[in-house]
Each structure stands twice: as C-alpha cells, then as structure tokens.
MARPALUM-255714 format. One line per field, with one value per residue (C-alpha): residue number from 1; chain; x, z, y. Coordinates in steps of 0.05 Angstrom, whole numbers, m for minus. Each point is the difference from the previous one (the first is absolute). Example, Ala and Ser with C-alpha at 12.3 -4.5 7.8 and 13.67 -1.06 7.14 Angstrom:
BEGIN
n <- c(1, 2)
chain <- c(A, A)
px <- c(246, 27)
pz <- c(156, m13)
py <- c(m90, 69)
This chain:
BEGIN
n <- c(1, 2, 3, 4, 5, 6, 7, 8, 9, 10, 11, 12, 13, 14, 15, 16, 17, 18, 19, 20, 21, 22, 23, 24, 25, 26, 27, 28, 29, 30, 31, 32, 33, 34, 35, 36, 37, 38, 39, 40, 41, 42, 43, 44, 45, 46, 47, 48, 49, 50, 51, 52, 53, 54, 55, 56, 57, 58, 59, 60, 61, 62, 63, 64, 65, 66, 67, 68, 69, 70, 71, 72, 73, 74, 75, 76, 77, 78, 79, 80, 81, 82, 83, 84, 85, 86, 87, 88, 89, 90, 91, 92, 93, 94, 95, 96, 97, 98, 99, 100, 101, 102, 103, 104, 105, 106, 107, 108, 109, 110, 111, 112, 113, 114, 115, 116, 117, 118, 119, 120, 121, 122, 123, 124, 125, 126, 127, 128, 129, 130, 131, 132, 133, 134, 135, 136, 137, 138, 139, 140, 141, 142, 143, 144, 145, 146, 147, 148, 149, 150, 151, 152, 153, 154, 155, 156, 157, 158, 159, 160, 161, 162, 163, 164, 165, 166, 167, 168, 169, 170, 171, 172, 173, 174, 175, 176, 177, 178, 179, 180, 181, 182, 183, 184, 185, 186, 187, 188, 189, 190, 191, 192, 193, 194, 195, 196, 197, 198, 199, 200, 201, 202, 203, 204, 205, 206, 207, 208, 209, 210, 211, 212, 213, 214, 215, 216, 217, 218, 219, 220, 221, 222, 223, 224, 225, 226, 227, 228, 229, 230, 231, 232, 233, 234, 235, 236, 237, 238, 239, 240, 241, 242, 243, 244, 245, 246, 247, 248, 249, 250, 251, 252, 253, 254, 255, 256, 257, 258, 259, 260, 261, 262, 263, 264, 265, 266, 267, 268, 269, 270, 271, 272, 273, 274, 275, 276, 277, 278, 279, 280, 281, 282, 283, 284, 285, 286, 287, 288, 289, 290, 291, 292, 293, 294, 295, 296, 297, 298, 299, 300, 301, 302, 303, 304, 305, 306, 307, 308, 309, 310, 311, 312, 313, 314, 315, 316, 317, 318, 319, 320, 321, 322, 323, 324, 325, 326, 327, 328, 329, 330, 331, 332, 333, 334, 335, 336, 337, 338, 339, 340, 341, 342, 343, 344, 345, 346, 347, 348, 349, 350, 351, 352, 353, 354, 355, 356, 357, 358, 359, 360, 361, 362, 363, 364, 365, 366, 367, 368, 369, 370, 371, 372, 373, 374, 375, 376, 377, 378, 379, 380, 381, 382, 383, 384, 385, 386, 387, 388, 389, 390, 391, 392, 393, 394, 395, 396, 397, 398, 399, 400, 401)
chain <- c(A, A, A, A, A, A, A, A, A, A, A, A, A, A, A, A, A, A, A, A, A, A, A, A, A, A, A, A, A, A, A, A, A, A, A, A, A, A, A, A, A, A, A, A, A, A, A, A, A, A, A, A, A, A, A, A, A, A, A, A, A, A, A, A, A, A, A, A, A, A, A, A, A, A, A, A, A, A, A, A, A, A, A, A, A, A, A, A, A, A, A, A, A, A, A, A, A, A, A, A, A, A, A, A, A, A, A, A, A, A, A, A, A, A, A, A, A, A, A, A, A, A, A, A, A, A, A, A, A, A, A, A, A, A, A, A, A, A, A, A, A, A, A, A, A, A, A, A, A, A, A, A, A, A, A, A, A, A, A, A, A, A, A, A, A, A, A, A, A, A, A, A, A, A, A, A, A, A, A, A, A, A, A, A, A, A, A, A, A, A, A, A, A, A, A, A, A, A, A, A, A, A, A, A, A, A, A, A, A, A, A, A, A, A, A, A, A, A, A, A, A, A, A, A, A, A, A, A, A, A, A, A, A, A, A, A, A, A, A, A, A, A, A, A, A, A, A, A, A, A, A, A, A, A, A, A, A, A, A, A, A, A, A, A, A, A, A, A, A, A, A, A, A, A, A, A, A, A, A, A, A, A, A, A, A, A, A, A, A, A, A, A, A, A, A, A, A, A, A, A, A, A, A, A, A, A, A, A, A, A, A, A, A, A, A, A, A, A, A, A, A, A, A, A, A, A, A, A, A, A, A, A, A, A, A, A, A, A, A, A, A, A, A, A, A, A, A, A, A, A, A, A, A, A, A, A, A, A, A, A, A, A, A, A, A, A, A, A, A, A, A, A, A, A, A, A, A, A, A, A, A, A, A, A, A, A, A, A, A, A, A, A, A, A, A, A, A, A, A, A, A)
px <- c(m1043, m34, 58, 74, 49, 75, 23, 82, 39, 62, 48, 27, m75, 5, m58, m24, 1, m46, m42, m19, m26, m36, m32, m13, m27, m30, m81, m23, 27, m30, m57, m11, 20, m57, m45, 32, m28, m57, m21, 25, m52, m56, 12, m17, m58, m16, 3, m49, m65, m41, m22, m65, m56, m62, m64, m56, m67, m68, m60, m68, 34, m39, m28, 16, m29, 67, m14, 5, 72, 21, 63, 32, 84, 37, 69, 15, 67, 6, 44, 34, m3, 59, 67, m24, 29, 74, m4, m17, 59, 47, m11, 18, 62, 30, m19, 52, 56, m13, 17, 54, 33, m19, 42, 57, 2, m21, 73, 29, m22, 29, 52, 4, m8, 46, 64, m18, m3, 65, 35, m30, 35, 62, m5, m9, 53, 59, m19, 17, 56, 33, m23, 40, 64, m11, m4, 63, 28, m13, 29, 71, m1, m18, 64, 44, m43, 10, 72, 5, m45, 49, 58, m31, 0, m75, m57, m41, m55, 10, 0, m75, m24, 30, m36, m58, m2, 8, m59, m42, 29, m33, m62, m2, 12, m54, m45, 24, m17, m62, m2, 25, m37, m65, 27, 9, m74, m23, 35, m14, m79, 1, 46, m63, 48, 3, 23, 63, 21, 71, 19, 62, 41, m23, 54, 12, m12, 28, m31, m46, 2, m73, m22, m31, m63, m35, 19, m31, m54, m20, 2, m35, m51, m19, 30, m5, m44, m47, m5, m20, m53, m38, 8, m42, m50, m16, m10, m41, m44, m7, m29, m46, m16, m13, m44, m45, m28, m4, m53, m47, 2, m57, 25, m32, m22, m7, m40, m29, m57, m24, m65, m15, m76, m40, m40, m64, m26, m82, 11, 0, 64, 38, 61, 50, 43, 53, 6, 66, 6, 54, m9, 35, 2, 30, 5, m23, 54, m56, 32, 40, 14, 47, 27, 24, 27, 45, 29, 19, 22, 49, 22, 18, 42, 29, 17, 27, 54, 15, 27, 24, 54, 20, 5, 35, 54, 2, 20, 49, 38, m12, 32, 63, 13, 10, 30, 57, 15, 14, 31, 50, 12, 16, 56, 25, 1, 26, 56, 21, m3, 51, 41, 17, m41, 20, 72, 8, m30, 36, 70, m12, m12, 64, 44, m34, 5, 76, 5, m24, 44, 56, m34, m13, m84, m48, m44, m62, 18, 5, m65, m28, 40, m33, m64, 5, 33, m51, m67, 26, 9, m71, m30, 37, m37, m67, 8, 17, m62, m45, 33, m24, m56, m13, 24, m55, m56, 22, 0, m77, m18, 39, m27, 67, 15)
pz <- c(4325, m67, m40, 1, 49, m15, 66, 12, 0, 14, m60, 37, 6, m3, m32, 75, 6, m67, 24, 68, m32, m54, 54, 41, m53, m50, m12, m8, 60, 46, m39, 27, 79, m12, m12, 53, 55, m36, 9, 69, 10, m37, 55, 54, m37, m15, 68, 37, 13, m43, 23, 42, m20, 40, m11, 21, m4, 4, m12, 24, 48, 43, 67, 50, 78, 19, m48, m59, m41, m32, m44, m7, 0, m23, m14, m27, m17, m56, 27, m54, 17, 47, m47, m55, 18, 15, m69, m24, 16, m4, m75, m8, 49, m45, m64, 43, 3, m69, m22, 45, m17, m85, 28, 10, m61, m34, 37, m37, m66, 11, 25, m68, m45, 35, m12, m64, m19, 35, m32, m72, 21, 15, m68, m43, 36, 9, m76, m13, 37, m33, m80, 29, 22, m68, m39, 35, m14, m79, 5, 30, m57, m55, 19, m15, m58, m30, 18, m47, m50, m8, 0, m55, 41, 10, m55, 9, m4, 79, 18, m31, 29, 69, m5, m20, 70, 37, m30, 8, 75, m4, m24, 56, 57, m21, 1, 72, 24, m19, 34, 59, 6, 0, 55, 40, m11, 14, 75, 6, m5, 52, 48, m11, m39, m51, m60, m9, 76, 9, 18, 28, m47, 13, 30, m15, 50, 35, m28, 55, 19, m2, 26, m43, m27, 35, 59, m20, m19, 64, 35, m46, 13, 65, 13, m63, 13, m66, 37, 63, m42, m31, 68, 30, m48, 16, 67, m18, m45, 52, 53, m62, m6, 80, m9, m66, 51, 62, m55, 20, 68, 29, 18, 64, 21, 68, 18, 55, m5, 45, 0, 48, 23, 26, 71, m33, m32, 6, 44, 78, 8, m51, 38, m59, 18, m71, m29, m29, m46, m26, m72, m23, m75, m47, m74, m36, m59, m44, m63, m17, m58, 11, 56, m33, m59, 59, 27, m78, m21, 68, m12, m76, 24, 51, m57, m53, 54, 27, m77, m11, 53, m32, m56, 29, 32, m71, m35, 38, 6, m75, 7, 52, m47, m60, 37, 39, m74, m37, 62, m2, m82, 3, 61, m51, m61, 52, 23, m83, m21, 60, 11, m82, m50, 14, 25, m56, m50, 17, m3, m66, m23, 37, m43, m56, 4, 9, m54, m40, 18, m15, m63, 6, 24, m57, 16, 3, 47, 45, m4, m4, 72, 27, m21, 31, 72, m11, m14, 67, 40, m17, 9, 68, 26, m31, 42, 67, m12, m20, 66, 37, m20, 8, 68, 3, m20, 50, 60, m26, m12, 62, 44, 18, 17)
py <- c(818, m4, 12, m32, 44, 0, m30, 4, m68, 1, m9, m73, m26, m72, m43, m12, 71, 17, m59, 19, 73, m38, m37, 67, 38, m40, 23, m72, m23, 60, m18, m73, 24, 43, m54, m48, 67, 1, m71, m3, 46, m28, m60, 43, 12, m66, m30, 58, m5, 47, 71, m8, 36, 36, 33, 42, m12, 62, 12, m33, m49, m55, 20, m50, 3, 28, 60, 28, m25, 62, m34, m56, 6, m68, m25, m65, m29, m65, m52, m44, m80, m12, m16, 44, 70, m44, m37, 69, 29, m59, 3, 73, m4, m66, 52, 45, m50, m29, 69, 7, m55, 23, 66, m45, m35, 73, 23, m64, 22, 72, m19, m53, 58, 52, m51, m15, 77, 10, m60, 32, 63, m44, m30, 67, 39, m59, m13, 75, m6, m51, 32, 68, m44, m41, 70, 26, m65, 15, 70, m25, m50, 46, 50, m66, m12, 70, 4, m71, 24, 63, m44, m34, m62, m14, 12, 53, m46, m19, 71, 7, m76, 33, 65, m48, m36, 67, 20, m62, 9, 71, m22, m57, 40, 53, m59, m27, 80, m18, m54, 20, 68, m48, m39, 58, 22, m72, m6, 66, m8, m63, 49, 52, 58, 36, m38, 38, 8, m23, m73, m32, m40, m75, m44, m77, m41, m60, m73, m32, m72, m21, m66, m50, 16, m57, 25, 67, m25, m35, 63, 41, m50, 22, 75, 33, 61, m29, m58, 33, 49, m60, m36, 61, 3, m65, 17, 55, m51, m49, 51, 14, m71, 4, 74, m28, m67, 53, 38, m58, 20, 55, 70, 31, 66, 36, 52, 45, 43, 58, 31, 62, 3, 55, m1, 33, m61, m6, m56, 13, m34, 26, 15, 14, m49, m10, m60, m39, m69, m34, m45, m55, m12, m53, m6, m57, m20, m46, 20, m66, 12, 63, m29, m70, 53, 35, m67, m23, 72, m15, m66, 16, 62, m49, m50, 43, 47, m77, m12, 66, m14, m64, 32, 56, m52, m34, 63, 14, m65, 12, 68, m16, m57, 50, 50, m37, m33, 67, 28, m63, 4, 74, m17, m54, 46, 57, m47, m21, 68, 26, m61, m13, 36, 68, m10, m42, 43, 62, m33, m20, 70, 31, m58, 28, 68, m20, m48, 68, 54, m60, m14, m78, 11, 32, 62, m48, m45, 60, 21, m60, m24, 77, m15, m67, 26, 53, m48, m43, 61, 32, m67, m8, 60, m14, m80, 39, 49, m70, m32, 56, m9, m71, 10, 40, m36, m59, 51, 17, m80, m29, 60, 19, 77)
C-alpha cells in the first residue's frame, strides 16, 4: 500500500514484536527485494543467447540450371565467444547476492532505528512518569505545609517556593508530552502507521553480557552481511574483469538459408530442384582502443570494491569499538545511579522532610534534597533509554539480531 495502514499490535508487544512488523512492512525494505527479483532476472537474461533473427529475400533473383530461385528464406543465430554468456551472467547473479546480503545489513539498520525509537518512547514516558509521582509528591507536602503555615509554624514564603516547583513540574511534564507524543509518531512511521496509532508502553529490559569487543570484531570480520555485500561485488567485478578480456575474443554466427526454385527455367534441365546453404560468420574486434578501455574500466571497479571492503571492515571495528564502550559506560552509570545515587538520595530527603515537620530541617533543604532525588531519578531513566540504545547500535555494528 501507498499509504501507512493502522495494523493491530497487541497491547503486550514486545520490542521483538514491533521489530519483526517493522521488518515486514517497511517500504524500503520491499523496495530492495524487488530489486534482488529483478536482478535475478536480468541474469537469465544475461547468460542467453540473443534472439535469432531471419529474412526474406524477392525480386529479380539469379537463375541457376536448376531453375529459377524465386526467394531466398534465412535464419541466423550470433553465438557469443565461448565463456562470455557465463561471465555475463555471473556478474549480474553476484549483483543479486551483493544486494541480498545489503538487505541484511538494510534489516540491521531497521532494526537499529526501531529500538532506538522505542527506547525514546521509553525515555519520554518513564520521564513523565516519574514528574507525575514527583508532582503528587509536592501536593502531599504542601497539605503539611499549609497546615504549618496556618499554625503559624512555617512562613508563608515555603508555601509560594512549593507552589513554585509544582508549577515548574507542570511546565516540565507538558514538555515531556511533547516529547513523548513525537516518539510515538517516530516508531510509528518505521512500523508503517499512522503517527497517532496506539503503542504499547515500552518495557525495560534485562542488561546483556556482550563479549569483548575484539571478539566481535573478528566475527564481524567475516559474517557481517556488509561484509558479505562488498565481498559479492567483488565477485561481480571480477567476472567483469573476466567479460572486458573475453571482448577481445570473436563472436560467431550461424545461419541456414533456403531458396525454392522453379522447373521452368530456359535451360533444358531445369528440374526445380530447391536449394539450401548454411553461413558461418565471425566478427572482427580491431578496435583496440575500446577494448583496452573495457579491461581498465574492469580492473579499476575491481580495485576500488577490493578497498571499499577494507574499508567497510575498518569502519566497523571502528564502530563495535564505539559502540561496546558506550554500551559498557551506560551499565556503569546504570549500576551508580541504582546501587547508591538514588537510594541514597531519596533517604536523605525522607530525614528531611522529618527533620521539618519536627522543626530541626529548614524548608530549603527539602526542596533542594527533592530536586536532587528528583534530578537522579530523571537522569536514571534518560541512562536506561541511552543504554538501550547503545545496545542498539552494537546489535547493528556487531551484526547481531
């Protein structure tokens, strides 16, 4: 379909789940398997033998003893030099599996960009989660804050800074609908929906234990699907290299003629009797100079996908390397926020928020321990959205699924 259809997913989709559609539906992705089908068949072109061709000859035709000829019918078929039709289509079928194998590491990138929209979505709606719990956090506190202002044990003053905060609190969690309403539209688009189609809520999930990067690496090396693309289209240049010094070789052609004659020639032994040939032709390739241009044209295509694929390894040892880094920094900063940060953070506000209904803790220090407990516990979410993400971008540069 030309437009996005609002396909159902179940309200406990996974990110596998959201994935696998993405992968089903996506337009760019049909788009290549078109072209894989269309160069499968362009081989089957390539490696035929082209369409004979025949003719027919009138008119004022010879007179031979036998007769008069009164046509001439013909067929001839070219024959390419023997190799030529196979390097022909050897060439189009590696095309096939370069872009087969570009289909794979197109699924990669997909699959890449769904995670990172759904760990956005994670981000924007765990954020607003914890700005609503902050906000209802505010509102329990300013009832004990009005009961001390009326009791004339508390300045007004912290009343106003506390309806401050809940309104800074508003303003943030407008912002972080924003946010999260884009999100939806973004993961949306790579699920081919409408923008606004219902989503399930994203769910954390468990920390994977990744090798070591050089250990990545070395595979990547040899099975990642970019790998395998560039290794095709060097396949695909060297049966080009093979086709350009076959160009140097003749091309034959075949053919059979038949001419009918008549049995009322002027001679007395005419006796009609029909005549058939067969020809043998050959083409003479003299121009050098175009031919010599075909063999370097080959070689340089040979010699640039050749570096393309070391460059392809080298970015993405480059690219592993970066990846498995940031993946292992945000576990770290996951592990500080969790283990001390945050549990340390938020019992320092509940011993203040005692030590002020018992008098011995100021106002301030209590919002300044809750803006603390709540800067850790928006940044908490925001590191498990980036470690999704960096996850993400290792599956994609290590090849994994």
């Amino acid at each position: 379909s030309s437009r996005p259809s609002s396909i159902a997913i179940s309200p406990k989709a996974g990110l596998d789940e959201l994935i696998s559609v993405a992968l089903a539906r996506h337009t760019s992705l049909q788009s290549t398997r078109y072209r894989i089908s269309a160069l499968e068949q362009s081989a089957i072109q390539a490696g035929s033998l082209p369409d004979p061709s025949a003719s027919i000859g009138a008119g004022q035709l010879a007179e031979t003893a036998a007769g008069q000829v009164q046509a001439t019918l013909g067929a001839q078929q070219k024959i390419p030099f023997p190799g030529k039709l196979r390097a022909q289509k050897t060439v189009e079928l590696k095309k096939a599996d370069a872009m087969r194998a570009q289909l794979r590491a197109d699924e990669l990138a997909l699959a890449e960009q769904v995670r990172v929209a759904y760990w956005n979505l994670f981000s924007a709606r765990r954020t607003t989660a914890v700005l609503d719990e902050s906000r209802q956090t505010l509102v329990t506190l300013r009832e004990s804050v009005q009961a001390r202002v009326a009791a004339n044990r508390a300045k007004r003053q912290d009343l106003l800074r506390l309806e401050n905060e809940i309104t800074r609190l508003d303003q943030r969690l407008a912002t972080a609908a924003g946010r999260e309403k884009a999100a939806v539209a973004s993961l949306n688009s790579l699920l081919y929906r409408p923008g606004s189609a219902p989503l399930p809520s994203p769910k954390a999930s468990a920390v994977e234990a990744y090798p070591p990067a050089t250990t990545l690496v070395n595979k990547a090396r040899t099975q990642h699907p970019e790998v395998a693309s560039a290794e095709a289209r060097i396949e695909a240049a060297r049966s080009g290299v093979e086709l350009a010094n076959l160009k140097k070789r003749p091309d034959f052609t075949a053919g059979v003629s038949y001419l009918p004659v008549s049995n009322d020639g002027l001679a007395p032994s005419s006796d009609g009797t029909d005549q058939v040939m067969g020809t043998v032709g050959v083409t003479s390739p003299l121009w050098r100079k175009k031919n010599r241009a075909a063999e370097k044209e080959a070689d340089a295509l040979l010699a640039a996908e050749t570096s393309n694929l070391a460059t392809v390894r080298s970015s993405l040892q480059q690219r592993i390397g970066t990846a498995h880094a940031t993946y292992d920094a945000e576990v770290n900063t996951l592990d500080l926020y969790s283990g001390k940060l945050i549990p340390d953070s938020q019992q320092s506000y509940d011993l203040l928020v005692t030590g002020y209904k018992t008098e011995t803790s100021s106002f301030l220090d209590v919002i300044d321990a809750w803006r603390q407990l709540l800067s850790y516990r928006i940044e908490f979410e925001e590191n498990r959205g980036r470690l999704g993400k960096a996850d993400a971008a290792l599956r994609r540069s290590a090849g994994l699924p």
